[in-house]
KEKEMI-422588 format. One line per 8 residues: number of its first residue (from 1); their letters; for each residue x, y, z of C-alpha. Coordinates in steps of 0.1 Angstrom, whole numbers. Example, Ala and Ser with C-alpha at 12.3 -4.5 7.8 and 13.67 -1.06 7.14 Angstrom:
// residues 2
1	AS	123:-45:78 ~ 137:-11:71;
***
This chain:
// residues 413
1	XXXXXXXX	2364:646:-94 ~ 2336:646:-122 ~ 2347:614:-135 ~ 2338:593:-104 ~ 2368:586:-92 ~ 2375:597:-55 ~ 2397:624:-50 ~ 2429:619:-40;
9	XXXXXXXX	2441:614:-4 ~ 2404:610:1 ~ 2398:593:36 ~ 2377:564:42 ~ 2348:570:56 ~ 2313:557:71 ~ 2296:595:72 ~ 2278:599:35;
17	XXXXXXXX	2282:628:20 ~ 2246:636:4 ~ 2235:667:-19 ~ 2204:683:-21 ~ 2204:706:-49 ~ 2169:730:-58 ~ 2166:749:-87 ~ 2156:786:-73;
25	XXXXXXXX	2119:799:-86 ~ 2123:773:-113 ~ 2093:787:-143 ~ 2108:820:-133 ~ 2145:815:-136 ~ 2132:796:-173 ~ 2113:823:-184 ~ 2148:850:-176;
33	XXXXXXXX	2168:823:-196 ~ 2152:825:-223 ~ 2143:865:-219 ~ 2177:881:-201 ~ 2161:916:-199 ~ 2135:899:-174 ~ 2169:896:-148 ~ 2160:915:-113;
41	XXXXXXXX	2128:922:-124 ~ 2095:909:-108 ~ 2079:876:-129 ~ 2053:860:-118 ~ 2051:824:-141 ~ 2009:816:-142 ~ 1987:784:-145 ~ 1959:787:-168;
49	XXXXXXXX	1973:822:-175 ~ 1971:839:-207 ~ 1986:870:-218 ~ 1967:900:-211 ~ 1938:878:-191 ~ 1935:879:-152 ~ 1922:839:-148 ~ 1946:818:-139;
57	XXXXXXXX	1969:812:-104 ~ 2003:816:-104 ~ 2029:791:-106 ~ 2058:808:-94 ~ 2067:840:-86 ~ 2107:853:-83 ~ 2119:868:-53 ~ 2117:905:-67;
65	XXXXXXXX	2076:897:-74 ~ 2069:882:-35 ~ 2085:918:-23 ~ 2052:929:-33 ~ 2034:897:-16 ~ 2027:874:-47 ~ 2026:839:-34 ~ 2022:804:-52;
73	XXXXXXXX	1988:791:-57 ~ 1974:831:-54 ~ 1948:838:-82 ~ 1962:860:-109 ~ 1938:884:-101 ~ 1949:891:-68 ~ 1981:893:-77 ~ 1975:918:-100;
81	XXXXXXXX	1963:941:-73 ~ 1995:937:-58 ~ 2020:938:-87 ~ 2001:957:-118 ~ 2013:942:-146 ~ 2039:960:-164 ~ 2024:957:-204 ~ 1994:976:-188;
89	XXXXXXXX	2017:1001:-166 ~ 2048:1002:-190 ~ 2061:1033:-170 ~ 2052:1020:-137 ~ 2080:1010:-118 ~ 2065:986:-92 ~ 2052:965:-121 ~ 2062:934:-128;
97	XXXXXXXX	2061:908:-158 ~ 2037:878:-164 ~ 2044:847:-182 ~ 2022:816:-191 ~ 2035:781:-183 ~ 2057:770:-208 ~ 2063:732:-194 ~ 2081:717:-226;
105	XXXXXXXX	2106:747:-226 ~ 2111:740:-185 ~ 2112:701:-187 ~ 2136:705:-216 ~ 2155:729:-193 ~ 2151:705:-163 ~ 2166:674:-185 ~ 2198:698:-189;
113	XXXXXXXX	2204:697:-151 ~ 2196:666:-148 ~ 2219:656:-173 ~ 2247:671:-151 ~ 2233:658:-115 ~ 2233:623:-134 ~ 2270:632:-142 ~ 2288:639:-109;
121	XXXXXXXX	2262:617:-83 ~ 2274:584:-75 ~ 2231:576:-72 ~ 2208:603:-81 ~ 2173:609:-67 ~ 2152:629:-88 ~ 2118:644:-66 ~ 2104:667:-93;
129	XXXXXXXX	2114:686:-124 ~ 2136:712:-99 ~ 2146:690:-74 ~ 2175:662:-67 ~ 2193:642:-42 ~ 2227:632:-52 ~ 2249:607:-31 ~ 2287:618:-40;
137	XXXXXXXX	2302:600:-12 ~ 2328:584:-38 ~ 2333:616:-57 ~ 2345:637:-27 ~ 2353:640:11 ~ 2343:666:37 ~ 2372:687:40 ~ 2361:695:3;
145	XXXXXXXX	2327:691:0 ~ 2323:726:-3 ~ 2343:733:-33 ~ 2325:701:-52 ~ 2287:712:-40 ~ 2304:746:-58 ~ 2315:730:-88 ~ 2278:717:-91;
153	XXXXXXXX	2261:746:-88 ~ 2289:764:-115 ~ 2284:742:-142 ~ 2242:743:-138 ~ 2248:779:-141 ~ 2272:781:-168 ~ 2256:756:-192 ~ 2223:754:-185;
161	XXXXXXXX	2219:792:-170 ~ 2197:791:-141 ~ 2205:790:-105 ~ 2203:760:-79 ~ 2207:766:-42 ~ 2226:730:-28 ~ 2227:723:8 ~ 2252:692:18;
169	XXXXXXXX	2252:672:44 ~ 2255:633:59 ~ 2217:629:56 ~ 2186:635:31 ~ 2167:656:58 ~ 2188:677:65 ~ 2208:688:36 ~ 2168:694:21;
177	XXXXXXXX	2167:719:50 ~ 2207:731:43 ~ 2197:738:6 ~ 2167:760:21 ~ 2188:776:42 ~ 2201:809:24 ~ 2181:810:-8 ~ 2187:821:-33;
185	XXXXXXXX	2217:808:-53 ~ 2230:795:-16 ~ 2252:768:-6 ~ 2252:757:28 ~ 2276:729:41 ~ 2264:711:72 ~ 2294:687:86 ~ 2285:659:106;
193	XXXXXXXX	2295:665:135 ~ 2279:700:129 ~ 2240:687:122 ~ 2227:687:158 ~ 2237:722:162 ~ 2228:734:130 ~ 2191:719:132 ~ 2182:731:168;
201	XXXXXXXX	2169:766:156 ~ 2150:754:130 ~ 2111:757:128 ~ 2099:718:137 ~ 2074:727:107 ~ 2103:725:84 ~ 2108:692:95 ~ 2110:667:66;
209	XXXXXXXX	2077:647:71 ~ 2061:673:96 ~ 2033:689:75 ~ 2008:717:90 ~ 1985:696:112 ~ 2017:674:125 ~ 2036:710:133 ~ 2000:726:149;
217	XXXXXXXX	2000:690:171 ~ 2039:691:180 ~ 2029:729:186 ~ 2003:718:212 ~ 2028:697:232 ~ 2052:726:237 ~ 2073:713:205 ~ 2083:744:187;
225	XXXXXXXX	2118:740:166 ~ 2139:710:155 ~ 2159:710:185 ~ 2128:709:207 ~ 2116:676:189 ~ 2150:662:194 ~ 2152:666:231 ~ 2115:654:235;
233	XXXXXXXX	2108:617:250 ~ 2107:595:223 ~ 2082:574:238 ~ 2060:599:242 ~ 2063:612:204 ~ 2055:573:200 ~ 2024:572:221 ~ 2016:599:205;
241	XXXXXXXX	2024:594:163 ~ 2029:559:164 ~ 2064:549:148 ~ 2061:581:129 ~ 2068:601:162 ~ 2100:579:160 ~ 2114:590:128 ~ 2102:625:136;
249	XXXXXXXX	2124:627:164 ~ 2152:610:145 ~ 2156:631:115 ~ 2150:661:141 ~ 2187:650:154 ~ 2201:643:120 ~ 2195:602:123 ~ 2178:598:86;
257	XXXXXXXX	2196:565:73 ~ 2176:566:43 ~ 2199:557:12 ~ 2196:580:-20 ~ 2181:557:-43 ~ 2165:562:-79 ~ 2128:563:-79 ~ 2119:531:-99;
265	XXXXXXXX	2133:517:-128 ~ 2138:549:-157 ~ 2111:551:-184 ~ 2141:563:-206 ~ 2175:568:-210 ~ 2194:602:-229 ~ 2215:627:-233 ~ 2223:654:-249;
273	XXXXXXXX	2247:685:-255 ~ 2250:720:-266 ~ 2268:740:-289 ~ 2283:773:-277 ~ 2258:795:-294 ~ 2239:783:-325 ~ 2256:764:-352 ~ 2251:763:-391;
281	XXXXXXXX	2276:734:-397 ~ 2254:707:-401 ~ 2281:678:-405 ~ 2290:687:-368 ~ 2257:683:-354 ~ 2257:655:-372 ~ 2290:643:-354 ~ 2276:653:-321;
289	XXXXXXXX	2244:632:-326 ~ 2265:597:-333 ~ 2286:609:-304 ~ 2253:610:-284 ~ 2235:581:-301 ~ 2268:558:-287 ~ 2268:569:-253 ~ 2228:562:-253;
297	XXXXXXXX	2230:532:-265 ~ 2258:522:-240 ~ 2239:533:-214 ~ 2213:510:-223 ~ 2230:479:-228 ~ 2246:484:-189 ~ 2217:490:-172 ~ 2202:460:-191;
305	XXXXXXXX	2176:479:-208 ~ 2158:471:-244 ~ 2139:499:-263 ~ 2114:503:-284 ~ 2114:539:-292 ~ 2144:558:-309 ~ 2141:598:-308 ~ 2158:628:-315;
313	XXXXXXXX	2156:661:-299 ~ 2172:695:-313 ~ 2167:730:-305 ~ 2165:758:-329 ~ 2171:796:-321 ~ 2163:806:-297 ~ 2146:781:-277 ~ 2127:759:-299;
321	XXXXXXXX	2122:728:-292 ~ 2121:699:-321 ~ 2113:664:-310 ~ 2113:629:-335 ~ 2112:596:-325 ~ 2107:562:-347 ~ 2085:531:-327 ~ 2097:499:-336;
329	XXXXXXXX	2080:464:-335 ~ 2097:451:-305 ~ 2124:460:-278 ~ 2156:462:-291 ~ 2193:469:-274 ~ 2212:475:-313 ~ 2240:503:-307 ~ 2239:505:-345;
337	XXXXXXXX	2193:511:-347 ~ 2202:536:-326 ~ 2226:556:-348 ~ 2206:551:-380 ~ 2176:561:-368 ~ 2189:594:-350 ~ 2206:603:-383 ~ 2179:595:-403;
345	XXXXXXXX	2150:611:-378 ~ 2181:642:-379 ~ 2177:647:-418 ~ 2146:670:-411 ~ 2167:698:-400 ~ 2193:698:-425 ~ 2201:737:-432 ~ 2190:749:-396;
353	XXXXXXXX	2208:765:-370 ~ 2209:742:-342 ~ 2217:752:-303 ~ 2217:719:-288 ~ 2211:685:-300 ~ 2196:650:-278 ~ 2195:613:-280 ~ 2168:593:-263;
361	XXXXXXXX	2161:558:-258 ~ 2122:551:-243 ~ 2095:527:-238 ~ 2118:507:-218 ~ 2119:468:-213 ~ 2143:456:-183 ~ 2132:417:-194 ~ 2156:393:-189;
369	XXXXXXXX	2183:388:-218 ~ 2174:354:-223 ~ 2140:363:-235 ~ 2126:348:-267 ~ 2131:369:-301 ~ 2102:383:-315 ~ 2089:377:-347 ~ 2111:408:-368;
377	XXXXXXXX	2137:402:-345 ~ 2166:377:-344 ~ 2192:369:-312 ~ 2231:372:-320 ~ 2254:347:-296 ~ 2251:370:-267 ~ 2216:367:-268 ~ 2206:400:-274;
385	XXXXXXXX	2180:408:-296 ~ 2185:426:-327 ~ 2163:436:-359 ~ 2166:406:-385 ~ 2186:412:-419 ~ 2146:418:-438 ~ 2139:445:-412 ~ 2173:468:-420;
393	XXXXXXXX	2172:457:-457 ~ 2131:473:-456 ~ 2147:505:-438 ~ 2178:509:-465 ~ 2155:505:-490 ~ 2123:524:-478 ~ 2131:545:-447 ~ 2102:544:-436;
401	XXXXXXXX	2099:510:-430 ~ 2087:495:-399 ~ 2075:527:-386 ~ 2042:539:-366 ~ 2050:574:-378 ~ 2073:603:-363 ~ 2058:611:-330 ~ 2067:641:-303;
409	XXXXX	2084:627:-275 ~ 2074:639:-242 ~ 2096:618:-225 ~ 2124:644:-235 ~ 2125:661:-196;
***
């Protein structure tokens, strides 16, 4: 099942089976991974928040901290009239905990997940750093769909530790609305010949493509849930919206034929892996990181990709996070670049502990393979270009040859 093949006896089948998975109060969810006492307790994750200061407008807030009506986008200062903060109110038990954005520690978090949506989905549709559409119509079939949108949300939990809610169902729209459904940590199956029924109730605001004005308008013509909109004269909703009425009333009766597609070519291409618990046996990261470095470079060479940016990521106890990278003077698809310079850029942290280690290809070139080598560069009888004998000679000899410097990657997500 996670190795792309279909399961067995698995029908034939025209219905999709799509995935919606979302990462429950993302910042928050972060901030209890990497603080486990914070777990049931109210944590309101702030923008432009600094501890101990009131500026700022929260990001996120958990579920416990909206019991006490903390909202996204609400100054900090208002929500500090509604949940004190508990380092001012240490014995107060309606307080609650505030944290500062911390967006490296939650993209590095995010990458994790995606790493495993990128795993099981036969296509993958990333929408935001919390938020995927997966198309695993090869992986599974109905009568089991349930047990492999499980099997998703187990391993997010167990390696990465935070929780996803995943609605499934044949369409984008509506297993978005399935994975709303019973948040948190939910999972919500919607069969197809089970959508109609299952998107009658639903408020027509929580339409996919129906924002506030839309809903007040739909409102106005007596329009008031999903199933409403669905029963309503399509040539009216026309008049009306134009051919947006149309796909209104579509995806109100489960008709969204859009396919789960990737948005745009990737800027860069990784992966990475974890140790259980931190490790002090430096030959082994090493192994992991050439284990990595191949399955990178791999990637690369499939999806037709050159590079011309090598990096490393590892993470130090307890959740530090170490990014190096090497530019080089052109694009490049050399298997064997790509393990030098990750075990060369990996030297640095010889004699740390390391929790998890990464491999990332960036600054991406999807050229055609029949482009001209650059000046540095040489082609081999595939005609892929690779560094020249002088430019691996300067790196044996100096290792840092060739290089603009060691720079932080923000790519790592």
């Amino acid at each position: 099942m996670v190795d792309g093949e279909r399961l067995p006896g698995a029908p034939a089948r025209e219905e999709r089976i799509v995935l919606h998975v979302d990462m429950d109060c993302f910042y928050a969810s972060c901030e209890r991974r990497r603080e486990p006492e914070l777990r049931g307790e109210p944590v309101v994750v702030g923008m432009g928040y600094e501890p101990g200061e009131t500026v700022g407008a929260v990001a996120t807030a958990s579920y416990e901290a909206r019991e006490y009506g903390v909202e996204s986008a609400q100054a900090i200062g208002a929500a500090l009239e509604k949940l004190p903060r508990k380092a001012d109110e240490p014995d107060n038990p309606d307080a609650g905990y505030y944290r500062p954005v911390d967006l490296d520690f939650y993209q590095d978090v995010g990458g994790s997940v995606k790493e495993i949506l990128h795993e099981l989905g036969d296509t993958v549709r990333e929408v935001s750093i919390d938020e995927a559409y997966l198309d695993v119509t090869d992986r599974t079939a109905w009568g089991v769909a349930e047990g492999f949108a499980r099997h998703v949300k187990q391993r997010i939990a167990r390696e990465v530790g935070v929780p996803a809610s995943v609605g499934v169902a044949p369409d984008m729209s509506t297993a978005k609305l399935a994975s709303d459904y019973d948040k948190p940590d939910g999972l919500v199956v919607v069969e197809p010949d089970e959508v109609r029924e299952f998107l009658a109730p639903i408020d027509v605001a929580d339409v996919h493509g129906i924002g506030p004005v839309r809903a007040r308008e739909l409102h106005e013509m007596g329009i008031e849930t999903a199933g409403d909109l669905a029963s309503a004269d399509p040539y009216e909703l026309t008049d009306k919206f134009g051919d947006r009425g149309r796909d209104l009333y579509r995806r109100a009766r489960g008709e969204d034929n859009r396919p789960v597609e990737p948005r745009g070519k990737p800027k860069s291409l990784s992966r990475e892996s974890a140790f259980d618990g931190a490790t002090d046996d430096f030959e082994r990261v090493r192994e992991q990181v050439a284990t990595l470095a191949e399955a990178v470079a791999d990637r690369a060479t499939r999806k037709d990709a050159f590079y011309r940016t090598i990096g490393v990521k590892v993470v130090t106890p307890p959740y530090d996070v170490h990014t190096r990278a090497e530019s080089l003077p052109g694009p490049v698809d050399d298997p064997v670049l790509v393990d030098d310079v990750t075990q060369d850029l990996l030297g640095e942290f010889a004699g740390e502990s390391v929790r998890k280690v990464g491999v990332r290809v960036s600054n991406l070139d999807f050229s055609e393979r029949e482009q001209a080598s650059l000046d540095g560069f040489e082609a081999d009888d595939a005609g892929n270009a690779t560094p020249s004998t002088s430019l691996r000679e300067r790196r044996r000899d100096d290792p840092d040859g060739g290089r603009d410097g060691q720079i932080s990657l923000d790519e790592f997500e």
